[in-house]
C-alpha positions as CSV (number, residue, x, y, z in Angstrom):
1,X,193.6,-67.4,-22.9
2,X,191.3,-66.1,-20.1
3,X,188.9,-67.6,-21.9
4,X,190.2,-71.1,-21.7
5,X,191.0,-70.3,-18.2
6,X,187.2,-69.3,-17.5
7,X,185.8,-72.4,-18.9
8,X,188.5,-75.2,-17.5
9,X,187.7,-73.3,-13.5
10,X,183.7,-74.2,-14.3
11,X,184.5,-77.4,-15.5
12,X,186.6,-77.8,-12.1
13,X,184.1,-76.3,-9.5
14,X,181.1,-78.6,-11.3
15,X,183.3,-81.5,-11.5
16,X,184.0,-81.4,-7.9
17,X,181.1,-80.6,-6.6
18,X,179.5,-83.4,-8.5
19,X,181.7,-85.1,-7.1
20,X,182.0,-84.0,-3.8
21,X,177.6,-84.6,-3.3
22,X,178.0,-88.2,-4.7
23,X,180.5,-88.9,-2.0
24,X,178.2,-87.5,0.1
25,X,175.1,-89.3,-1.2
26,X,177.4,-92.5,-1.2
27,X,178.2,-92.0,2.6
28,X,174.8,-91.2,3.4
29,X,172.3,-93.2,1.7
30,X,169.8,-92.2,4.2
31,X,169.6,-88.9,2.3
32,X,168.4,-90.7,-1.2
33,X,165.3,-91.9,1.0
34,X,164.6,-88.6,2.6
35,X,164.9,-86.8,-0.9
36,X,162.4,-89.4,-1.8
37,X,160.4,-89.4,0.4
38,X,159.8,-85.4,0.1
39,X,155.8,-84.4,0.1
40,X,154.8,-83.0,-3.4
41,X,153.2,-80.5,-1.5
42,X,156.9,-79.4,-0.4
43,X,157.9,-79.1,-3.9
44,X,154.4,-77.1,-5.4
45,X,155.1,-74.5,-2.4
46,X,159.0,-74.2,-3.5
47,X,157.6,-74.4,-7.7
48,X,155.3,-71.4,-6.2
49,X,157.8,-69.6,-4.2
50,X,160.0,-69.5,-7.2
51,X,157.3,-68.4,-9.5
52,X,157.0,-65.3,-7.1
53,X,160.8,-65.0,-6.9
54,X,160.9,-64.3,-11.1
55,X,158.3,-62.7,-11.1
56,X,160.6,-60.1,-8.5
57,X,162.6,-60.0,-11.2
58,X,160.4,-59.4,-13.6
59,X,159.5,-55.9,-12.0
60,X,163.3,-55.2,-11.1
61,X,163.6,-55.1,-15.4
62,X,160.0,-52.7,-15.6
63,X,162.0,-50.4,-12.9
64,X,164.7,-50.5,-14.9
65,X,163.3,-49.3,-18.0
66,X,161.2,-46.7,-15.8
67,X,164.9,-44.7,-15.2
68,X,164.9,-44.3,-18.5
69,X,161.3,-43.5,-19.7
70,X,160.9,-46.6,-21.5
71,X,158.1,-49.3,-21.3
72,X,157.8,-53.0,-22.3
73,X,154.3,-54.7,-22.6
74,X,153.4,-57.6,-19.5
75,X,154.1,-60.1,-21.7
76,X,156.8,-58.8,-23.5
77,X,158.6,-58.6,-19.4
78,X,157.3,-61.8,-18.7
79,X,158.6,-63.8,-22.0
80,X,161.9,-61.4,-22.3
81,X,162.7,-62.6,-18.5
82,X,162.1,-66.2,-19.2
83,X,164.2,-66.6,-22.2
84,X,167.2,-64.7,-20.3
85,X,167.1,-66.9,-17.2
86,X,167.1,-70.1,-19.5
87,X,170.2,-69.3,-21.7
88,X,171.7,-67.5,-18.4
89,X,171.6,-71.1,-16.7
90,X,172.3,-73.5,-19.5
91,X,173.9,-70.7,-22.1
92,X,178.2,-70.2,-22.0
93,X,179.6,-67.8,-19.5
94,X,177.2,-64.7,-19.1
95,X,175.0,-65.5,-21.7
96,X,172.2,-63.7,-19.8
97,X,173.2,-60.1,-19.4
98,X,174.6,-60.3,-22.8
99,X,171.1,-61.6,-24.6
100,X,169.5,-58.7,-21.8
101,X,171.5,-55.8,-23.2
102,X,171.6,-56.7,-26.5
103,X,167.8,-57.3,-26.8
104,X,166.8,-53.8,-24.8
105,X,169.4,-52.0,-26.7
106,X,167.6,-53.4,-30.4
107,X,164.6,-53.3,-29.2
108,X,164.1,-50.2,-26.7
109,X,166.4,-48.0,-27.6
110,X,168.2,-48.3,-24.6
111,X,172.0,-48.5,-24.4
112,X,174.6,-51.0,-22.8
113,X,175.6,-48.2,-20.3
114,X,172.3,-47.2,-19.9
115,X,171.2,-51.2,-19.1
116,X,174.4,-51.9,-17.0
117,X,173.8,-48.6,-14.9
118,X,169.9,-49.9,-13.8
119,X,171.7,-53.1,-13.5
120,X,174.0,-51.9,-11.2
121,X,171.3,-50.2,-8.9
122,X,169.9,-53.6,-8.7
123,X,173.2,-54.8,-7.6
124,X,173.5,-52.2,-5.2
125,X,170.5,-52.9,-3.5
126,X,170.7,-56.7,-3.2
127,X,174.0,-56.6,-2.1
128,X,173.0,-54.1,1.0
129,X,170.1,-55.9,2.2
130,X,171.9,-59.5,1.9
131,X,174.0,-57.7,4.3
132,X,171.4,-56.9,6.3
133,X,170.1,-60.5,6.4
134,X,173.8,-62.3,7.0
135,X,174.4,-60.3,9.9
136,X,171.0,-59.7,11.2
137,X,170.5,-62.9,12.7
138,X,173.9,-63.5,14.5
139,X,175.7,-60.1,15.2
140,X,175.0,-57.3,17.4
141,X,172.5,-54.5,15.9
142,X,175.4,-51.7,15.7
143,X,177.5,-54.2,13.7
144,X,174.9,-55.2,11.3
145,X,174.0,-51.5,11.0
146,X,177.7,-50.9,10.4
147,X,178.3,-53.5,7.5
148,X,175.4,-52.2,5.9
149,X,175.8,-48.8,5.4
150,X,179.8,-49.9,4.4
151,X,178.0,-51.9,1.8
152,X,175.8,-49.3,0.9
153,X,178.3,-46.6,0.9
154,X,180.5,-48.7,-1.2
155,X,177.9,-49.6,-3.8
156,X,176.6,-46.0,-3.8
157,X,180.3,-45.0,-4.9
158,X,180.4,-47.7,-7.6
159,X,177.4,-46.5,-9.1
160,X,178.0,-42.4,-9.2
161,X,181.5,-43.2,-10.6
162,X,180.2,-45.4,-13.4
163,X,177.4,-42.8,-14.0
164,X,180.0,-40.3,-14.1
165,X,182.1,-42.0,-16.7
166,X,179.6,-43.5,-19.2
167,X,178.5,-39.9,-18.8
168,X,174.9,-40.6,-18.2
169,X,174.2,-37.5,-16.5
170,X,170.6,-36.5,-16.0
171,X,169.5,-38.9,-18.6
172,X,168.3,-41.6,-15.2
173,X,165.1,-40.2,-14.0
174,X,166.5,-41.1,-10.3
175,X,163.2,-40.0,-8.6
176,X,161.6,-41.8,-5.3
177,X,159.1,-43.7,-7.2
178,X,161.5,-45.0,-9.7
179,X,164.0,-46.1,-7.5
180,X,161.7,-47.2,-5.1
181,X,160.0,-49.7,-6.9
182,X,163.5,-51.3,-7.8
183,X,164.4,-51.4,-4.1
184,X,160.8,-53.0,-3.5
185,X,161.3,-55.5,-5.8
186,X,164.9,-56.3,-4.7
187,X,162.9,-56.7,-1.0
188,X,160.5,-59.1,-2.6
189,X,162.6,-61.0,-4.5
190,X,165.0,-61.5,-1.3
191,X,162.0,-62.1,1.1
192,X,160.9,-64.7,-1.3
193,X,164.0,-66.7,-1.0
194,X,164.7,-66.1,2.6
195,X,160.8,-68.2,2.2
196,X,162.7,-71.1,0.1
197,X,165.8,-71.6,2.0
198,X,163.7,-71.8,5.1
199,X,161.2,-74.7,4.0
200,X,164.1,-76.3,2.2
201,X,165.6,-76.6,5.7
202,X,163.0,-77.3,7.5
203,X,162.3,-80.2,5.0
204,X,165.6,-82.0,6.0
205,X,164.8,-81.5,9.9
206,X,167.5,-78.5,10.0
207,X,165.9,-76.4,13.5
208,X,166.6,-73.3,12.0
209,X,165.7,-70.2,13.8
210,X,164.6,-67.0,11.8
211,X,168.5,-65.7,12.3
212,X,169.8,-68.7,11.2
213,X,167.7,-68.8,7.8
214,X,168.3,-64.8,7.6
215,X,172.1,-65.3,8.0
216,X,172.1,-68.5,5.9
217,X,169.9,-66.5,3.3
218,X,172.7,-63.7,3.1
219,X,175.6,-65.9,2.8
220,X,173.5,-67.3,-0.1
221,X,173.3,-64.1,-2.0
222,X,176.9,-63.1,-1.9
223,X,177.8,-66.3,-3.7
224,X,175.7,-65.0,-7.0
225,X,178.3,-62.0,-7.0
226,X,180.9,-65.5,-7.7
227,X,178.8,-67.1,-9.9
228,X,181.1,-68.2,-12.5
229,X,178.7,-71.6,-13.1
230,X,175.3,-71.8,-13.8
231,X,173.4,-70.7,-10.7
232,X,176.7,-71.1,-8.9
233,X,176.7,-74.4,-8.2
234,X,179.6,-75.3,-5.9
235,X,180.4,-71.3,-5.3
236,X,176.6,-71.3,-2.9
237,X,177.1,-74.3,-1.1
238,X,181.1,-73.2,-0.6
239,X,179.8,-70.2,1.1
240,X,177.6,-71.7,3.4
241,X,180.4,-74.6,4.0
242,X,182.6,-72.2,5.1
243,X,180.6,-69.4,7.0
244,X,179.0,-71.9,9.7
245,X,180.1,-69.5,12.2
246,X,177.8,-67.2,10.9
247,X,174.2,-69.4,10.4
248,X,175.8,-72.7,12.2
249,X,173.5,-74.8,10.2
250,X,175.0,-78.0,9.6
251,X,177.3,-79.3,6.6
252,X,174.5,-82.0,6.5
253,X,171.3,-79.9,6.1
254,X,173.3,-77.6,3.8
255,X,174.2,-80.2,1.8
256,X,170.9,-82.2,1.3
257,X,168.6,-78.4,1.5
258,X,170.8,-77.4,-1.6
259,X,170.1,-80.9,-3.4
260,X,166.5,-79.9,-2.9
261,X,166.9,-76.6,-4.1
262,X,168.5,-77.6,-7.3
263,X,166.5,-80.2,-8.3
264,X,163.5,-77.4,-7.5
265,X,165.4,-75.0,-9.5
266,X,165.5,-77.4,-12.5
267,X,161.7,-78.0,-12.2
268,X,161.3,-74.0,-12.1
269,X,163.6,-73.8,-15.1
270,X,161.4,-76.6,-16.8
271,X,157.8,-74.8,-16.6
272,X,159.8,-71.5,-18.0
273,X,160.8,-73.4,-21.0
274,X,157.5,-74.8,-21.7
275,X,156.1,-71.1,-21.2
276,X,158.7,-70.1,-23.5
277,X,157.9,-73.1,-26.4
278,X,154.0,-72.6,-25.4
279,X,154.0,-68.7,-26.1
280,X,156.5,-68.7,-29.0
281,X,159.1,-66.7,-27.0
282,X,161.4,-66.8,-29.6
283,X,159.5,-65.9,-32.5
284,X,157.9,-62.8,-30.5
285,X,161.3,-62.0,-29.1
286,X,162.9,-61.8,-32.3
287,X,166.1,-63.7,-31.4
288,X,166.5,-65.0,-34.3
289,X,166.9,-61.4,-36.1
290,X,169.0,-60.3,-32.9
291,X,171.8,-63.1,-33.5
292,X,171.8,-62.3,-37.1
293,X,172.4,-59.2,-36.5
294,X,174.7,-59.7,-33.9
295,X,177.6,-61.5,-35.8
296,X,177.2,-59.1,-39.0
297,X,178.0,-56.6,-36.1
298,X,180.7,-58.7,-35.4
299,X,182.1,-59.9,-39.0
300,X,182.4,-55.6,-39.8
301,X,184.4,-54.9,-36.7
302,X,186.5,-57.5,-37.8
303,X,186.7,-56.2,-41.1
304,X,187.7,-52.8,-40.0
């Protein structure tokens, strides 16, 4: 039943904002020419920006395994990452994670609790620092100090209690270097699209000020934390609807900045598939083998 409940919300939020960006468009038919009329320079910088952005990610999954003592080959990261973020965006519900702990826990060795714990350190750290960034630009320094170390606190508290009870122990090799480089990677990856948002808004003649876009990136971030549709599409542009108070960036610029970013997005999503077809993700990967082997898993709990 929550199931059905799950999958008629999505349909709802993409219907409506489909919906609610063609009335838009239809109001403002201005915006179809500036779209339009966007340099392809724009959209190579964003394609670039993007490439960095995965790439982030790419050594947020190397840290990961680092906890643990385990290592994956460049291209393995590279093609592994790829394939997720595709069947993440156009899979059902969290068709990501699920593929992600699955493969590392065939493939690695490396358990679900083991894979949701790094996970969760990754969570913990990009949830702190888009803090940092929504309040940074518009609140006083004590306050954005103070939300931060709530968050921090908060997160820190998640993750010891979830270590505690899928009795990791010292198994996590939680030294400097390890965690480190996931924190550095979380920085880069948020840096990166702090980069995005700022020439997407810029594009549509938003005057943005460094605050704004370090606000507006923050607000952003949260929504991912909601994502219940691909990318969060209508959940993002919700947030930065209704947190003007915080970035006061227009409902226009939002609205036409996010159009940009999607389409982007899409392009980004395109050149990961072709890497994917090009290098025979699939075949390398093993998928094939991992679904098999996932619904015999699944046909002998049912039998017992």
């Amino acid at each position: 039943m929550k199931k059905h409940l799950k999958t008629v919300l999505v349909f709802f939020i993409l219907t409506a904002t489909v919906g609610a960006f063609w009335h838009y468009l239809a109001g403002h038919p201005e915006t179809v020419d500036q779209l339009r009329k966007l340099p392809p320079s724009i959209v190579l910088v964003l394609l670039v920006l993007y490439g960095g952005w995965f790439l982030a990610y790419v050594l947020v999954t190397r840290g990961t395994l680092r906890l643990f003592k385990k290592t994956m080959s460049r291209q393995e990261n590279l093609l592994f990452n790829a394939y997720s973020s595709l069947i993440n965006f156009f899979g059902p519900g969290q068709s990501g994670p699920a593929f992600r702990g699955a493969y590392l826990k065939k493939r690695h060795n490396l358990s679900i609790k083991k894979y949701l714990f790094g996970t969760l350190l990754y969570y913990g750290f990009y949830a702190a620092l888009s803090a940092f960034f929504m309040l940074a630009g518009s609140r006083p320094w004590w306050q954005t100090a103070l939300a931060v170390a709530a968050v921090a606190i908060a997160s820190a508290v998640a993750i010891r209690k979830y270590k505690k009870r899928a009795h990791i122990g010292n198994e996590a090799s939680l030294t400097l270097v390890n965690v480190g480089w996931i924190f550095a990677a979380t920085v880069l990856q948020l840096t990166l699209q702090a980069a995005i948002y700022a020439i997407e808004l810029h594009s549509v003649n938003a005057q943005a000020s460094l605050g704004q876009i370090l606000s507006y990136t923050g607000v952003a971030n949260f929504a991912l934390f909601v994502a219940l549709t691909p990318g969060a599409i209508g959940i993002r542009e919700a947030f930065l609807v209704f947190s003007q108070n915080l970035h006061h960036i227009s409902n226009s610029s939002i609205v036409v900045a996010n159009l940009i970013d999607r389409a982007v997005y899409l392009l980004f999503l395109g050149i990961l598939f072709m890497l994917v077809i090009t290098l025979h993700a699939k075949d390398k990967l093993h998928v094939n083998q991992l679904n098999s082997q996932k619904g015999s898993t699944k046909q002998k709990h049912t039998e017992l």
